[in-house]
N, C-alpha and C positions, 0 to 999 in steps of 0.2 A: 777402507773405501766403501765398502759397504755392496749392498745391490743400485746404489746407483750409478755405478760406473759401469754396469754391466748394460742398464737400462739407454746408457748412454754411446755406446758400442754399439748395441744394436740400432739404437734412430740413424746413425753415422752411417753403419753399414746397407742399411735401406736406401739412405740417400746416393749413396755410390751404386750400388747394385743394380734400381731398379734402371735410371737413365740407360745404362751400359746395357742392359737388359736390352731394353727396345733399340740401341743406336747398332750396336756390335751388327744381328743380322742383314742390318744395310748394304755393311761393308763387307759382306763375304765370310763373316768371322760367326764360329761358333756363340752362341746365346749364354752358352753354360762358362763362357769363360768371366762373365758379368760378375761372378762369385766370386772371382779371383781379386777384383778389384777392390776389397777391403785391406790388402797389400799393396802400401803406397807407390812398389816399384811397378809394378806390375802395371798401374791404373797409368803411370806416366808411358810407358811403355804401348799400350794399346791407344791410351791419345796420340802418341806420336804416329803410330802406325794409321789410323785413323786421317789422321791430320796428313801421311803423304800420299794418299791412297789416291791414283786419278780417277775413277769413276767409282758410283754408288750403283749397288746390286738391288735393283726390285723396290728403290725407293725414288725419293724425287730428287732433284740432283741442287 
């Protein structure tokens, strides 16, 4: 594979990471769990939590 697979993992992982990054402490939810989300279960798992959350914390609704 080479280093491009590696090169390739990381652009993925940015693209996941940094969204979750900014959206998570909206919703009440720690910042640092953003990192987790390069695990696909996990990343479904906080959209859904996200998705039935009734109100947003300190952002706009």
């Amino acid at each position: 594979m080479g280093g491009g697979g590696l090169i390739w993992f990381l652009v993925v992982a940015v693209l996941l990471i940094v969204p979750f990054w900014k959206i998570l402490p909206r919703y009440g939810i720690s910042k640092y769990f953003a990192i987790l989300t390069i695990i696909p279960a996990i990343a479904l798992v906080l959209l859904w939590i996200i998705a039935f959350k009734d109100d947003v914390e300190g952002g706009r609704a």
